[in-house]
C-alpha positions as CSV (number, residue, x, y, z in Angstrom):
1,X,-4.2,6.5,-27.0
2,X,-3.4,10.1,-27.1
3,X,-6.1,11.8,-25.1
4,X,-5.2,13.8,-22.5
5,X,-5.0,12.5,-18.6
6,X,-6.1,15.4,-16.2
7,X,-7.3,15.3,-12.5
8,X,-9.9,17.0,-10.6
9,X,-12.0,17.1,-7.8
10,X,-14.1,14.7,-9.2
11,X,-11.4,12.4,-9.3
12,X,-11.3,12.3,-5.6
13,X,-11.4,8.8,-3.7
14,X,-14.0,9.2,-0.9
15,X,-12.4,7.3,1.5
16,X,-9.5,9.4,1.2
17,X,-8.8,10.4,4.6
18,X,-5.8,13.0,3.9
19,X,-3.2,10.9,5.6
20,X,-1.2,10.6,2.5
21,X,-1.9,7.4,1.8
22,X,0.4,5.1,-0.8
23,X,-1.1,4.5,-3.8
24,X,-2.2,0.5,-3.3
25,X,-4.2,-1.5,-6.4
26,X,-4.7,-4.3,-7.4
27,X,-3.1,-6.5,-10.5
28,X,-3.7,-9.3,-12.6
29,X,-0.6,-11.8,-13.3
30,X,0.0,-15.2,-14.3
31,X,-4.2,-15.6,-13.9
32,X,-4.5,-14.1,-10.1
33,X,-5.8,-11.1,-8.9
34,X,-3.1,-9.8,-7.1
35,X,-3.5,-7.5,-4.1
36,X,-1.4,-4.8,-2.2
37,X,0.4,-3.6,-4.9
38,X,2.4,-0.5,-4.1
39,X,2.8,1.6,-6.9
40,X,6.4,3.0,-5.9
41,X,7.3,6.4,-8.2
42,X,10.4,5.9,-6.1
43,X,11.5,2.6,-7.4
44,X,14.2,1.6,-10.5
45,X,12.8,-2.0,-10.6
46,X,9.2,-3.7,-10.0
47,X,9.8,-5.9,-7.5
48,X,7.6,-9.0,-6.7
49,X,8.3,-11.0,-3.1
50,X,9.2,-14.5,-3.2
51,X,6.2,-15.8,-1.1
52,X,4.7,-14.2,-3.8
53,X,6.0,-15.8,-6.5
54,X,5.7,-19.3,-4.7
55,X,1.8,-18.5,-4.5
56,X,1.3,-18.1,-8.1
57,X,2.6,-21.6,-8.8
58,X,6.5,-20.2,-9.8
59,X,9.5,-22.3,-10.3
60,X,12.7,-21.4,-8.8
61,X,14.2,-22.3,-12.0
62,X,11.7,-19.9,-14.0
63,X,14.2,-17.0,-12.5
64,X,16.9,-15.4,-14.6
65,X,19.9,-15.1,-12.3
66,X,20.7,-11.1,-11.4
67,X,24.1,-10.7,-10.0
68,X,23.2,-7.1,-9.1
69,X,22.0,-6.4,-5.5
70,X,19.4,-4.1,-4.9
71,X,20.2,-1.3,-2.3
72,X,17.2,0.7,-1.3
73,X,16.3,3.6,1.5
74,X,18.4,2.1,4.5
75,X,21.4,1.7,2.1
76,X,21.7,-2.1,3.0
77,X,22.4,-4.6,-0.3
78,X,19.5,-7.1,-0.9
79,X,20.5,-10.0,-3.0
80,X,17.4,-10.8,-5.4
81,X,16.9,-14.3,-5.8
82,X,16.5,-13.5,-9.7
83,X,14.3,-12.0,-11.9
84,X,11.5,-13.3,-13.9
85,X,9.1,-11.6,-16.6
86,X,5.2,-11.5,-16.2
87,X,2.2,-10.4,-18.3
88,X,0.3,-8.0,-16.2
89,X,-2.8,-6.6,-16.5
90,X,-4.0,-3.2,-14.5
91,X,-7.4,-1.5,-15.2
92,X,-10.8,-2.4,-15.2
93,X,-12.3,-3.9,-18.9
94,X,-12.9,-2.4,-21.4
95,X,-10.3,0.3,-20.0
96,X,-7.2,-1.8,-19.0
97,X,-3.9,-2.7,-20.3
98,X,-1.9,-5.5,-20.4
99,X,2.1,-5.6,-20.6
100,X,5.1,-7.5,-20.2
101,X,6.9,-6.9,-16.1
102,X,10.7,-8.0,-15.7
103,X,10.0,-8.3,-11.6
104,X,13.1,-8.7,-9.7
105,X,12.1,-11.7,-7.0
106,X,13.2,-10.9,-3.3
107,X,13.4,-12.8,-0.4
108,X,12.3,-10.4,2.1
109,X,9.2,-9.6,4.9
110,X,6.5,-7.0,3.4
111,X,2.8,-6.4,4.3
112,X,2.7,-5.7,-0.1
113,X,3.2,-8.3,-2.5
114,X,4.6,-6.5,-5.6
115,X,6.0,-3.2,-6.1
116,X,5.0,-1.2,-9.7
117,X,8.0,0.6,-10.0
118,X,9.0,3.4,-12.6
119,X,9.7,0.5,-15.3
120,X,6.1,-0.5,-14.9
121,X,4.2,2.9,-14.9
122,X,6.1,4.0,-17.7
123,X,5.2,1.4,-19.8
124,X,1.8,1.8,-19.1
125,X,2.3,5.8,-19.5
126,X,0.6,6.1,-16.8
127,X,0.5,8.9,-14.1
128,X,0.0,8.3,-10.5
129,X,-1.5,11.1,-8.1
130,X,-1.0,10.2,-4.2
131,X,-3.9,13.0,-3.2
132,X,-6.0,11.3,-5.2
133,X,-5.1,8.1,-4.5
134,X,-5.2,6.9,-8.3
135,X,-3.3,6.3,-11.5
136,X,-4.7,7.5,-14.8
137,X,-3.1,6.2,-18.0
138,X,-4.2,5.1,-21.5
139,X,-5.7,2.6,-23.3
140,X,-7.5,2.1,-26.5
141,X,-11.2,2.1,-24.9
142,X,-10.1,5.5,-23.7
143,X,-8.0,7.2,-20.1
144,X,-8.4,3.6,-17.7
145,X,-8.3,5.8,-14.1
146,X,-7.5,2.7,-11.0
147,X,-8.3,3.8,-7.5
148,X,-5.8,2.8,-4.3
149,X,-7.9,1.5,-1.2
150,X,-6.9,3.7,1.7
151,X,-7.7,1.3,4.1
152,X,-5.7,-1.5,2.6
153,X,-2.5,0.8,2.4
154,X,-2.8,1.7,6.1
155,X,-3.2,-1.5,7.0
156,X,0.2,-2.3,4.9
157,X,2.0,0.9,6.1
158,X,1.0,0.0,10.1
159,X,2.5,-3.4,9.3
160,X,5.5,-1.7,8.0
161,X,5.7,0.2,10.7
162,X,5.7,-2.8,13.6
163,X,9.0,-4.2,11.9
164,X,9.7,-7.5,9.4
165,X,9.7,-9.8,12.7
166,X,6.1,-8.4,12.9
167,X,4.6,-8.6,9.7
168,X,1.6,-10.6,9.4
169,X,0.7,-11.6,5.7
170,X,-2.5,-12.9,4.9
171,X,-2.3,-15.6,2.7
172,X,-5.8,-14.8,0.8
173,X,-4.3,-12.0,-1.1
174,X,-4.2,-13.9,-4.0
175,X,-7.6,-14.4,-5.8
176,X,-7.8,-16.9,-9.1
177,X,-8.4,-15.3,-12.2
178,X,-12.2,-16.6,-13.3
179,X,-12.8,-15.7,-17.0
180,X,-15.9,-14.6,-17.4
181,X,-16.3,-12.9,-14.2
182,X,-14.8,-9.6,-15.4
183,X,-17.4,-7.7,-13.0
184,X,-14.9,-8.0,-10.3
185,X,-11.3,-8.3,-11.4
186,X,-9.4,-6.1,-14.3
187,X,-9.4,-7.2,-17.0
188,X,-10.6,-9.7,-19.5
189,X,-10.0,-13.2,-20.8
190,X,-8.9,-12.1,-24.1
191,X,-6.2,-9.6,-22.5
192,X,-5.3,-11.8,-20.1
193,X,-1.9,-14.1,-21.3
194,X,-2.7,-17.6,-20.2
195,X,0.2,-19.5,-17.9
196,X,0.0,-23.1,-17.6
């Protein structure tokens, strides 16, 4: 897993429109394909919303109590409702990777589901490019590259933008993981860390 990660013009997402897009993927955790992920280079924790965590069959009593509160852009204190570690897989099989996610669980509106933060990309030593809209890292089969959908994050970023009392979630951004179906989710069932 030492090969070099580069970018180029053939790295280029064609939908791309040169907006400056977030980087927005999808994940696979606790055996669901889990969409609108921001991958936040900005971010000290990865942070998973409580909706969220209710949708993947979680238990309040699964959290690990944090008695730090989270203070972000606006400077006002969030209090998590606790923290809770994952197995997550990003990447496409053969090139994916799976690793462990200590997401801190919040109670708060958001067009995304989880945030990747810096704990996250740099355990997957992986290395995010906004004009491309992708994040290359490594994995044994070789550099895994996973594309953002530009239409997804503007979507997410106009919902931002109309305010928490306006955000509308959909609730089908969840999708079960189906082992042997690795043709459309990252992945595969050997990589993937059963949950019952």
């Amino acid at each position: 897993m030492d090969e070099e990660i580069t970018f180029g013009p053939k790295d280029a997402v064609p939908l791309a429109s040169g907006n400056h897009e977030a980087i927005v993927i999808d994940i696979v955790t606790n055996n669901y394909r889990v969409k609108k992920v921001y991958v936040d280079q900005g971010s000290a924790v990865d942070i998973m919303f409580y909706r969220v965590f209710k949708e993947l069959g979680l238990k309040d009593d699964q959290l690990t109590p944090v008695r730090t509160p989270l203070v972000g852009f606006t400077g006002s204190p969030i209090n998590p409702e606790g923290m809770i570690t994952l197995m997550v897989t990003v990447g496409q099989a053969p090139k994916c990777r799976t690793i462990s996610v200590n997401f801190v669980v919040v109670k708060q509106a958001s067009p995304y589901n989880v945030f990747l933060g810096r704990p996250a990309l740099n355990a997957l030593r992986a290395i995010p490019f906004t004009l491309h809209l992708s994040v290359k890292f490594p994995t044994p089969a070789g550099i895994a590259e996973v594309h953002g959908d530009p239409e997804v994050a503007r979507a997410c970023y106009l919902a931002t933008l109309r305010g928490p009392e306006k955000v509308v979630v959909q609730t089908t951004c969840l999708e079960p993981y189906i082992p042997g179906d690795e043709t459309r989710q990252p992945g595969t069932q050997d990589e993937i860390e059963e949950f019952p």
